[in-house]
C-alpha positions in Angstrom: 21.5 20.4 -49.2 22.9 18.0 -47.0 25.2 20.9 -45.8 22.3 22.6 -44.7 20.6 19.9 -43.1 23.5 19.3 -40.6 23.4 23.2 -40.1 20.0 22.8 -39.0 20.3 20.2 -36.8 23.1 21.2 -34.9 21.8 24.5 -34.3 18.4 22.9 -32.5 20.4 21.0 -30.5 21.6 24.3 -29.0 21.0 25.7 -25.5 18.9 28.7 -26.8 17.0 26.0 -29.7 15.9 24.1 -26.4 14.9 26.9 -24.5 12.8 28.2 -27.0 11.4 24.7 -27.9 9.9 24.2 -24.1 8.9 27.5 -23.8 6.7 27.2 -27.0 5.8 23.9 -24.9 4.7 25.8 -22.1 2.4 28.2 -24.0 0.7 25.2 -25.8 -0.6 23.7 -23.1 -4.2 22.6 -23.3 -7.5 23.9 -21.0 -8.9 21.1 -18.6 -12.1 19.8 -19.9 -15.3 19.5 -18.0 -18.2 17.0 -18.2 -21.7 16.5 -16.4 -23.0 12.9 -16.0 -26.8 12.8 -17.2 -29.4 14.4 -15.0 -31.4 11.5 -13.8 -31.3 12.2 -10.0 -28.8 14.6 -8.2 -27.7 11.9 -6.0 -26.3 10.2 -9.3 -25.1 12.7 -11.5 -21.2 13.9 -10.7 -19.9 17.3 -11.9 -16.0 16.4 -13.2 -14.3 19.7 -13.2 -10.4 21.1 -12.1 -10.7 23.4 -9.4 -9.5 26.9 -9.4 -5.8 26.7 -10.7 -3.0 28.8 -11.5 -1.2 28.8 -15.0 2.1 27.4 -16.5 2.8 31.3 -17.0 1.2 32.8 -13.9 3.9 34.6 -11.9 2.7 32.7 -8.6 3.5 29.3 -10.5 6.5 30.3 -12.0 7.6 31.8 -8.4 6.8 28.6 -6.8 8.5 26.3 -8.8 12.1 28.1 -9.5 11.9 27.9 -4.9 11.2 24.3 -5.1 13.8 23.2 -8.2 15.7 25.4 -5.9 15.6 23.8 -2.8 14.6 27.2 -1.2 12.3 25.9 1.9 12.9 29.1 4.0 11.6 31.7 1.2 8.6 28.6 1.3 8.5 29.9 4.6 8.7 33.4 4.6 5.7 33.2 2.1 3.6 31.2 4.2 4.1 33.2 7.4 3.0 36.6 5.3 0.2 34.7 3.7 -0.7 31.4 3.9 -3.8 31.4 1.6 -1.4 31.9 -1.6 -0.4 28.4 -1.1 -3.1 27.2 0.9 -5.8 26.2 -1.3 -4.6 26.9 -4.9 -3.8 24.1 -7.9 -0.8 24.6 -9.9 -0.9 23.7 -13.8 2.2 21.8 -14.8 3.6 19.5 -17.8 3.7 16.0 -17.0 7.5 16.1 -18.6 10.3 17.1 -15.9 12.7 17.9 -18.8 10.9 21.1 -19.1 11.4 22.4 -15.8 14.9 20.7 -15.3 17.7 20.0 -17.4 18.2 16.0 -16.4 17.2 13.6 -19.7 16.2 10.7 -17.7 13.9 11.7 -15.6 10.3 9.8 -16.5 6.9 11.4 -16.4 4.2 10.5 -13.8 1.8 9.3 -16.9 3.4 10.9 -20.0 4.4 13.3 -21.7 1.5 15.1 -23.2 -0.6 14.7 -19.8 -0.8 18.3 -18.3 -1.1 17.3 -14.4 -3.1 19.9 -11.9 -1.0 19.5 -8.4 -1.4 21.2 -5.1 1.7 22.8 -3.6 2.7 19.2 -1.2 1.9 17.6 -5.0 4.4 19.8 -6.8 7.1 19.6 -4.2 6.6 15.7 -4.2 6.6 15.7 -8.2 10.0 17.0 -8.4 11.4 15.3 -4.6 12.1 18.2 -2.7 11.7 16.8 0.8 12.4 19.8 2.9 9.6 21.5 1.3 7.2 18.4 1.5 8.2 18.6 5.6 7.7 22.3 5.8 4.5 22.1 3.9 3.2 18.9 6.3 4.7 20.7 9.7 3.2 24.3 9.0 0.4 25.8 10.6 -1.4 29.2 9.8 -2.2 31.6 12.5 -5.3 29.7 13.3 -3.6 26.5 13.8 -4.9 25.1 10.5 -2.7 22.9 8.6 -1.8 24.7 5.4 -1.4 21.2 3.5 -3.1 18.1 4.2 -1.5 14.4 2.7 -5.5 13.6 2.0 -6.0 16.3 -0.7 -7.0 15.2 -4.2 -4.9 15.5 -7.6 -6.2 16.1 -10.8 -4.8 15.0 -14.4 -6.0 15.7 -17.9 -5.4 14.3 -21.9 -4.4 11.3 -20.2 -5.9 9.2 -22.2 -7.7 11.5 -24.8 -4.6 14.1 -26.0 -7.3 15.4 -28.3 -10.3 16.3 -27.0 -9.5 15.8 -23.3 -10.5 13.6 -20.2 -10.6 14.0 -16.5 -8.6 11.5 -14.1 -8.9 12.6 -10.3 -6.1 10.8 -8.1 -4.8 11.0 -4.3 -1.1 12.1 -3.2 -0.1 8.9 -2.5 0.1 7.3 -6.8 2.1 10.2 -7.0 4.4 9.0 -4.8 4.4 5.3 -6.2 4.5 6.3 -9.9 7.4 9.5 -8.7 9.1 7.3 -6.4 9.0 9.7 -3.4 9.0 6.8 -0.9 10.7 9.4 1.9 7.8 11.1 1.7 5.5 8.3 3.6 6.4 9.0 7.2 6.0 12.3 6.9 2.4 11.8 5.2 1.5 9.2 8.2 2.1 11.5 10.8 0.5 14.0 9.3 -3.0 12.0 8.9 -3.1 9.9 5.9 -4.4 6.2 6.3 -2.8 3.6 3.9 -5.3 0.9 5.0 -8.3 3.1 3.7 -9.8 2.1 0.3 -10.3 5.0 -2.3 -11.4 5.3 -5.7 -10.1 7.2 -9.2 -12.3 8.6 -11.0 -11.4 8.4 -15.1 -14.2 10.5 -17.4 -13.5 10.8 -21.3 -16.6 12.1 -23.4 -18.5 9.3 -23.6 -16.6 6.7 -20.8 -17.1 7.0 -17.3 -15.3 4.1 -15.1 -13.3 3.9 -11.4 -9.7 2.6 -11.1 -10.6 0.7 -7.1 -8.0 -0.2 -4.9 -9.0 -1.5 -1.3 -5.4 -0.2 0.1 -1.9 1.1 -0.6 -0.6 -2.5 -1.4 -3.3 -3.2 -4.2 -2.7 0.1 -5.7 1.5 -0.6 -5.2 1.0 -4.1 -6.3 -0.7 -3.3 -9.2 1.9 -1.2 -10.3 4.4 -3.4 -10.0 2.8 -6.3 -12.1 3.5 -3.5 -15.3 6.8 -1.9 -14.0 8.6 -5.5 -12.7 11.3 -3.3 -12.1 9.6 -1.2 -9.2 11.7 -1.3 -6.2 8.4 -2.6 -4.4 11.2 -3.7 -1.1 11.7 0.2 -0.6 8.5 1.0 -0.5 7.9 -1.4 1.8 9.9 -0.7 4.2 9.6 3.2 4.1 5.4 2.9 4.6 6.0 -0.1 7.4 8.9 1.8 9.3 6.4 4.4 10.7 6.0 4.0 14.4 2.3 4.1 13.9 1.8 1.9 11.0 -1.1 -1.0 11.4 -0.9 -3.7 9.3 -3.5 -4.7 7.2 -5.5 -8.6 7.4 -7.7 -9.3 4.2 -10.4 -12.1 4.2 -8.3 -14.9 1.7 -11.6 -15.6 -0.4 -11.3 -12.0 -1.6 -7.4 -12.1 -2.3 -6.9 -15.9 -3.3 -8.5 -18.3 -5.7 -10.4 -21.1 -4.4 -8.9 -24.9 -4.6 -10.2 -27.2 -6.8 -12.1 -29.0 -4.0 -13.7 -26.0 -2.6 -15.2 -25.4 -6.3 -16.2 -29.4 -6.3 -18.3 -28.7 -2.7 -19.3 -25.1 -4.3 -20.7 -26.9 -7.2 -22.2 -29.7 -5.1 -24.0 -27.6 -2.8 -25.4 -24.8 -5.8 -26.9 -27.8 -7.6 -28.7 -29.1 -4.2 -29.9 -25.4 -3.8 -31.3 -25.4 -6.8 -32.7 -28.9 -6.4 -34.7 -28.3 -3.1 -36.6 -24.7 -4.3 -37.2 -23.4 -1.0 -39.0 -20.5 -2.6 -36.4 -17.9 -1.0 -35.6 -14.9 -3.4 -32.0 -15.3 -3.9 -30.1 -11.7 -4.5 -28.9 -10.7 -8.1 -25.6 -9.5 -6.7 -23.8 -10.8 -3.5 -22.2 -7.0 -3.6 -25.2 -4.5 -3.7 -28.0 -6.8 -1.6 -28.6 -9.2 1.4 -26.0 -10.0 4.1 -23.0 -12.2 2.9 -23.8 -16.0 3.7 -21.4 -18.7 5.1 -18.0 -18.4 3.5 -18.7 -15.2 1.4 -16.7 -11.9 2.1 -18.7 -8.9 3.7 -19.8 -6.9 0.3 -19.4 -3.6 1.7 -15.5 -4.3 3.2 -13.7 -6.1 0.7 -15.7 -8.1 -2.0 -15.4 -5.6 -4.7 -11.7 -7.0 -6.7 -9.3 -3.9 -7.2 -8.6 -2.8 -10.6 -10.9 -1.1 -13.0 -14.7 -1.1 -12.6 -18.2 0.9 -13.8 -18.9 4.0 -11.8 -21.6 3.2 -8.9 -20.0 -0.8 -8.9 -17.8 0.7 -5.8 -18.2 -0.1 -2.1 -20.8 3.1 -0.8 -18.3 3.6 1.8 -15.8 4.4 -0.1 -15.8 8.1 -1.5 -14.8 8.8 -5.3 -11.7 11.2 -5.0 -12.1 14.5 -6.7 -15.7 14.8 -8.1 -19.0 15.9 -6.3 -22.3 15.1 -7.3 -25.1 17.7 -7.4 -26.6 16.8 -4.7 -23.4 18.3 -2.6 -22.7 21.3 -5.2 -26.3 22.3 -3.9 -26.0 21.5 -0.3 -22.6 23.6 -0.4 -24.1 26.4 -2.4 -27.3 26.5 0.5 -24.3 26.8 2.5 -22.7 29.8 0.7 -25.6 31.7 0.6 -26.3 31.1 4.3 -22.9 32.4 5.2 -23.2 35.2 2.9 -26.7 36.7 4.5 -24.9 35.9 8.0 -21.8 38.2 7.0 -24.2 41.0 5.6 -26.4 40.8 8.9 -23.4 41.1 10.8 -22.2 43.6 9.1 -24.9 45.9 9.9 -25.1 45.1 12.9 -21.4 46.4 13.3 -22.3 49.8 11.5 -24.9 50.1 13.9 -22.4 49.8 16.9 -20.1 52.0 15.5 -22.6 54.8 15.0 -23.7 54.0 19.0 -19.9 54.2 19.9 -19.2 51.3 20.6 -16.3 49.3 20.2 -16.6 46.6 18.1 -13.7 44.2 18.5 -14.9 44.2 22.2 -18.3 43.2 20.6 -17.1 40.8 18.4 -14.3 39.4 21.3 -18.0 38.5 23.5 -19.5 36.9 20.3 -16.8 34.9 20.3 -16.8 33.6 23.8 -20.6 33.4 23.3 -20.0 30.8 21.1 -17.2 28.6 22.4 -19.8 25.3 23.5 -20.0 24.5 27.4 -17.4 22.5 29.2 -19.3 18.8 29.6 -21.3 18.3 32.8 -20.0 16.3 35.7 -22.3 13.7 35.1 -21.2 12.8 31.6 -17.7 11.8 33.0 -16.6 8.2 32.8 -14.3 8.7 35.4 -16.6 10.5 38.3 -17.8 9.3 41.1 -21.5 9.5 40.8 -21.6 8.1 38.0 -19.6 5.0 38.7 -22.6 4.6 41.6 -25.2 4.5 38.6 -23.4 1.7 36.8 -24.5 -1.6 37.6 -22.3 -4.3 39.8 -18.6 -5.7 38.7 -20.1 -8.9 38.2 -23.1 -7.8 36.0 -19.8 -5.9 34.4 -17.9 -8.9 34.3 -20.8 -10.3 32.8 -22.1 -8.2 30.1 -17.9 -8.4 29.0 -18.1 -11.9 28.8 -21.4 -12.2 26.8 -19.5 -9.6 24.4 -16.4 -11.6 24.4 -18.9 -14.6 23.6 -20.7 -12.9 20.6 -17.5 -11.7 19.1 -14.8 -14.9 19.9 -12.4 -14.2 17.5 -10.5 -10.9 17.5 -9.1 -10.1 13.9 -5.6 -11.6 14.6 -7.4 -14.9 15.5 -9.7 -14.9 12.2 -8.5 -17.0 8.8 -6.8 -13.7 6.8 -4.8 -12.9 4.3 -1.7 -11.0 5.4 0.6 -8.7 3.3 3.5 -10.8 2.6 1.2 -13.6 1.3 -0.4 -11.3 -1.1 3.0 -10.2 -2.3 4.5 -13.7 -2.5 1.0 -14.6 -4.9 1.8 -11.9 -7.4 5.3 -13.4 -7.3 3.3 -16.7 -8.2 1.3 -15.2 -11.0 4.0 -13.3 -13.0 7.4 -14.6 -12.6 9.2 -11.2 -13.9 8.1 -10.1 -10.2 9.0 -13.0 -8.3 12.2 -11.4 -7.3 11.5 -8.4 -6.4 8.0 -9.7 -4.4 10.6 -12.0 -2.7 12.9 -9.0 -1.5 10.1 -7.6 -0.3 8.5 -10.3 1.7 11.9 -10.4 3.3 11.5 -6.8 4.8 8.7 -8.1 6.7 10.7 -11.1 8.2 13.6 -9.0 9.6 10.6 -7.1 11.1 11.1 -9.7 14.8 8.0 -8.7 15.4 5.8 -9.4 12.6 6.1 -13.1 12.5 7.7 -13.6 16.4 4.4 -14.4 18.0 6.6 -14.9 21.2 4.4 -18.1 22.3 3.3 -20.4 19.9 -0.1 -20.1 19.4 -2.7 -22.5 18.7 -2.8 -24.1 15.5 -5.8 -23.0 14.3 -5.4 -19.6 15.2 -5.3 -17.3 11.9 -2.0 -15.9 12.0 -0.8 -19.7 12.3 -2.8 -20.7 9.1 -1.4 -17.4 7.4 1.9 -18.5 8.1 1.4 -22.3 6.6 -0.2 -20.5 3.5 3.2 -18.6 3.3 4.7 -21.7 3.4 3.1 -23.5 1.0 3.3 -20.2 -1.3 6.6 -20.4 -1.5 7.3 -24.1 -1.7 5.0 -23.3 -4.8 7.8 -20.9 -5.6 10.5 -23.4 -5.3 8.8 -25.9 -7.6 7.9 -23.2 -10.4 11.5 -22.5 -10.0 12.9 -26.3 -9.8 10.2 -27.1 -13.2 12.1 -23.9 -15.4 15.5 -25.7 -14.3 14.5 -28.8 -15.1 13.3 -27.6 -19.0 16.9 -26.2 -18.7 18.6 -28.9 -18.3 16.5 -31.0 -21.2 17.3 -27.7 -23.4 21.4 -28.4 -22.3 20.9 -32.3 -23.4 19.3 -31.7 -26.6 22.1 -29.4 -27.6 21.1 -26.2 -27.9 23.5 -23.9 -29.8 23.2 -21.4 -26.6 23.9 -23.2 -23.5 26.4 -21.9 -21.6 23.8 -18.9 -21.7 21.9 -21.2 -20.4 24.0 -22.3 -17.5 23.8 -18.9 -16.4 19.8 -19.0 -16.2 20.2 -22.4 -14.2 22.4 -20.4 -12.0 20.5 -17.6 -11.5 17.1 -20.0 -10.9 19.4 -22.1 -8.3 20.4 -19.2 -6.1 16.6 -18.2 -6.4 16.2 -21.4 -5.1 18.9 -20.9 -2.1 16.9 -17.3 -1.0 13.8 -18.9 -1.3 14.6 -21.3 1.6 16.4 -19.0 3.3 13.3 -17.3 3.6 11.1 -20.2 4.4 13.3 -21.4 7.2 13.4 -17.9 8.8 9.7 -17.6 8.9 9.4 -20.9 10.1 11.8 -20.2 13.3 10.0 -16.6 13.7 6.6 -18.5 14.1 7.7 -21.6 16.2 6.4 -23.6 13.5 9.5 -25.5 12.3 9.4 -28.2 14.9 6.0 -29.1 13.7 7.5 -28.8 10.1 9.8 -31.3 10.5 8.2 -33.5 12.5 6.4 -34.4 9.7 8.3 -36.4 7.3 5.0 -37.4 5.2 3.9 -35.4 1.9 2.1 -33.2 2.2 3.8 -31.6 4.7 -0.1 -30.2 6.3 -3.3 -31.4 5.9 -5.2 -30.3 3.2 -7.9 -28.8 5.4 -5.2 -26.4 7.4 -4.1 -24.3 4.7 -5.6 -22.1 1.7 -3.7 -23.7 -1.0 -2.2 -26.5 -3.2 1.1 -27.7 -3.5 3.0 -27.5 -7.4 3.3 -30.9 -8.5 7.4 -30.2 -8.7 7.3 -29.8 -5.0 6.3 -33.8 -4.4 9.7 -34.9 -5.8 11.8 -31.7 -4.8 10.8 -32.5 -0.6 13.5 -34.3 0.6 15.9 -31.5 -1.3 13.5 -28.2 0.5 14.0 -30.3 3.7 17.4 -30.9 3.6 17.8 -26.9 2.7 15.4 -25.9 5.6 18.0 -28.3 8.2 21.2 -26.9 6.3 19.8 -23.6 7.4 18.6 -24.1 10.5 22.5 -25.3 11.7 23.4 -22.1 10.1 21.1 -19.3 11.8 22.9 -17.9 15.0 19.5 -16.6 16.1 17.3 -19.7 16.1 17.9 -19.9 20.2 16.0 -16.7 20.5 12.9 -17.8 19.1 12.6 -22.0 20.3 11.9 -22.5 23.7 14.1 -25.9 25.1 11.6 -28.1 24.5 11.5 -27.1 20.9 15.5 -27.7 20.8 15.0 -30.7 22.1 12.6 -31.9 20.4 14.2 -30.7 17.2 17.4 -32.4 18.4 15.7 -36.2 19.2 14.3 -36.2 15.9 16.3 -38.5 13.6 15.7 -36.8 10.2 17.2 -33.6 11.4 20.3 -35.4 13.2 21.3 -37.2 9.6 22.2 -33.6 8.7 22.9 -31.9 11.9 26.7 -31.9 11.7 27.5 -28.6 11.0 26.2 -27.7 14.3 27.4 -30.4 16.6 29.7 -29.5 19.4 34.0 -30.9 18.4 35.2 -33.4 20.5 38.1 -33.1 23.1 41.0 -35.0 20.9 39.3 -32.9 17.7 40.3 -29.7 20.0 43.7 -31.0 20.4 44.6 -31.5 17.1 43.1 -28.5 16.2 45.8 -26.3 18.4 48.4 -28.4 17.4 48.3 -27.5 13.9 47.5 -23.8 14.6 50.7 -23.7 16.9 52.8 -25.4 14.0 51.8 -22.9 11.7 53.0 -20.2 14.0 56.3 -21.7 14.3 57.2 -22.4 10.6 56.1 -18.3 9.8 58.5 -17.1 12.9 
């Protein structure tokens, strides 16, 4: 019996036993469900359906994916140049388990395994990271200069949470490309239209759950990821999507990103209980989101109040379209449409019998329609730039004035405003789970050998935003430092008591202490990017800024760890080769008159004369004694 059993088993571990295993795979693969929300108003009511797709088994599929595995982008292109529409506008079936399709072990699945995924033909190139097809597929145009793929078209996944009875998740290009790892993939999607700052929403229906996955921009959605997967190489990432030439960074309000201090929910409190005290009679909203205009210190509801994660369907911002689904409303509008277009064709098709049996020719008919309906070139009075109409517009100085009375209304451009930039919100997941904290800080460094993201090239005024964001860095990661300085210090009372594993735990201390070192390292750099280290250690009081400059509060660890970060930030500064660049000479001197940074400023002091001396003498005796 046992005989047998090892017969068995190494017979299924065969070549042909696999093969036959994932083609039985491939013809069990389950039908995409389809749900209808209920009917209370067409406006409300979403249809969740896949589009027209192709099979695991239909030819076209099985075509399409033995050229991509292959890494055949000209037969791509032969295909596209005969006829486009093939790959145009059709879905493609496909196991969420690469090992089907390919013969390496460790790749992982997008979801899992028994998710059946619904991917265009840029999705299924990106799914198995075949670039040159991605960039023909992005480049192409059809013979009406139409693209034949577009970075903004949906994806659709089914039994992804449901292997049983089904469910519908809707999702855009650009989670297949975090949860694939595609990241060469995001210039090429840039330049060929997709937005990362744009918000979108995932739609996830079972039978009798209907909810939206919400993320406000590509960093919530890749940020998010990253808290479950801590080892997600988030510093790749960043750098591939911030490389691009035309790349705009994105500025968050810091009530919607960051949790209030303790005093601002003392004066919150305080000022809720007057409200209620005085009764002015006003009807106060039910939600700050859906209602009213947001008040002093609240975040516009329609931009960025909404939190990312999770939510009920209809909670999302109304500017912010769900991906994948339609409501009725628009399934009628677009069948109106249809029919429209299909009594058009019919009438025009008549119309070119008609011709015919007149003799006429009808591409020369159809050439005039054609130029009939090309719209007219715009009138020479609509032009910004002519002459008569710069004789309409009103004076310079009414000009001059009407820009100033704008400039007045709006006074702060989005740069000068209090925000949140991207670093910080990366270094505040490194704050919240410490499994990240490395991997947030290798990312937040990508931005700092960026010059020009924190090289203001003047300093700027300190209550500018972008110098507040740059304190809350700064106090973000002295928070870092002391969450890092408390774990050594447990450490060290683990060492004292005698615990049977401490030279395991010598290693830790280790590992916390050069998190300590890179930490600093990139402190100091921002602070010399940002012209803000004289002002840093000028100040030789604790805190380092007011508590009315910045966002947030210090870790207690960080009161008795100062004089340490300081002497770190110094040790560095004497280090860095490229601190000249960035401090103007009165910085320098400034920084070199102040007495706390000359007690360590030795390793950048200029030898003596009689220190030069010596030096050559001793280099020319040890040239002597080796001849």
């Amino acid at each position: 019996y046992l005989t047998q059993c090892f017969i068995f088993i190494t017979r299924s571990r065969t070549p042909l036993a696999m093969a036959a295993s994932k083609a039985d795979r491939l013809q069990d693969v389950p039908k995409p469900p389809a749900f209808l929300d209920p009917l209370y108003t067409l406006e409300t009511c979403y249809y969740y359906c896949v589009p027209t797709f192709h099979s695991t088994g239909h030819p076209i599929t099985c075509w399409l994916l033995k050229r991509i595995l292959c890494r055949d982008s000209e037969a791509i292109r032969r295909k596209l140049e005969l006829n486009p529409a093939t790959l145009q506008s059709g879905y493609f079936q496909l196991l969420d388990d690469p090992t089907v399709y390919t013969d390496c072990s460790d790749s992982e699945p997008m979801f899992h395994r028994k998710c059946v995924l619904y991917l265009s033909a840029l999705g299924l190139a990106m799914y198995f990271k075949s670039f040159e097809v991605v960039d023909l597929l992005l480049s192409f145009r059809s013979s009406n200069n139409s693209p034949v793929a577009s970075p903004n078209e949906p994806q659709y996944a089914t039994h992804l949470q449901d292997s049983v009875d089904g469910d519908f998740h809707a999702f855009p290009l650009y989670m297949l490309l975090l949860r694939r790892s595609v990241f060469q993939a995001t210039t090429p999607m840039q330049q060929a239209g997709w937005v990362p700052g744009k918000a979108f929403a995932m739609p996830l229906r079972r039978r009798f759950e209907r909810r939206l996955i919400y993320y406000r921009d590509w960093l919530d959605a890749a940020l998010a990821l990253h808290s479950s997967r801590p080892s997600f190489p988030l510093a790749a990432l960043v750098n591939s999507v911030t490389s691009c030439p035309g790349y705009c960074y994105s500025r968050f309000p810091v009530e919607s990103v960051a949790k209030p201090k303790a005093s601002d929910d003392a004066a919150a409190k305080n000022s809720k209980s007057k409200s209620k005290s005085d009764k002015s009679g006003k009807k106060s909203t039910k939600k700050s989101g859906k209602s009213g205009k947001a008040g002093k210190g609240q975040v516009d509801p329609a931009v960025y109040a909404r939190q990312p994660g999770a939510m009920e369907f209809g909670d999302q911002p109304l500017s912010v379209p769900v991906i994948g689904v339609k409501s009725l409303a628009s399934l009628c509008d677009l069948a109106d449409r249809l029919r429209q277009t299909k009594q058009r064709a019919a009438d025009i098709r008549e119309l070119l019998r008609e011709a015919r049996a007149d003799g006429l020719n009808t591409e020369v008919l159809m050439a005039q329609a054609l130029d009939d309906i090309k719209p007219d070139p715009k009138p020479e009075d609509s032009n910004e730039n002519n002459c008569s109409t710069t004789a309409q517009q009103p004076s310079n100085s009414n000009n001059h004035a009407a820009a100033a009375k704008k400039k007045k209304s709006n006074p702060q451009s989005p740069d000068e405003a209090e925000h949140c930039s991207e670093p910080l919100r990366i270094v505040l997941l490194g704050l919240e789970r410490e499994r990240c904290r490395q991997q947030c800080m290798e990312a937040v460094s990508v931005y700092v050998h960026r010059r020009s993201y924190f090289g203001f090239g003047q300093q700027l005024d300190p209550e500018h935003g972008r110098c507040r964001d740059v304190r809350n860095m700064v106090v973000c990661l002295l928070n870092s430092i002391g969450c890092e300085q408390a774990a050594i210090d447990s450490i060290v009372q683990s060492i004292r008591a005698g615990h049977p594993r401490w030279r395991a735990l010598e290693a830790v201390k280790q590992q916390r202490t050069s998190a300590i070192a890179r930490i600093s390292a990139l402190m100091t750099a921002i602070l010399i990017s940002s012209k803000e280290i004289v002002d840093f250690l000028a100040k030789d009081s604790y805190p380092p800024y007011a508590p009315n400059s910045v966002d947030f509060e210090l870790h207690p660890r960080v009161a008795t760890a100062m004089t340490s970060i300081r002497y770190g930030i110094v040790r560095d500064l004497n280090a860095s080769r490229d601190a000249w660049k960035y401090l103007t000479p009165e910085m320098l001197t400034e920084v070199v008159q102040n007495s706390a940074v000359l007690l360590h400023f030795k390793v950048g002091k200029r030898p003596s004369k009689a220190m030069m001396d010596e030096y050559k003498k001793k280099l020319d005796m040890q040239i002597k004694k080796k001849k």
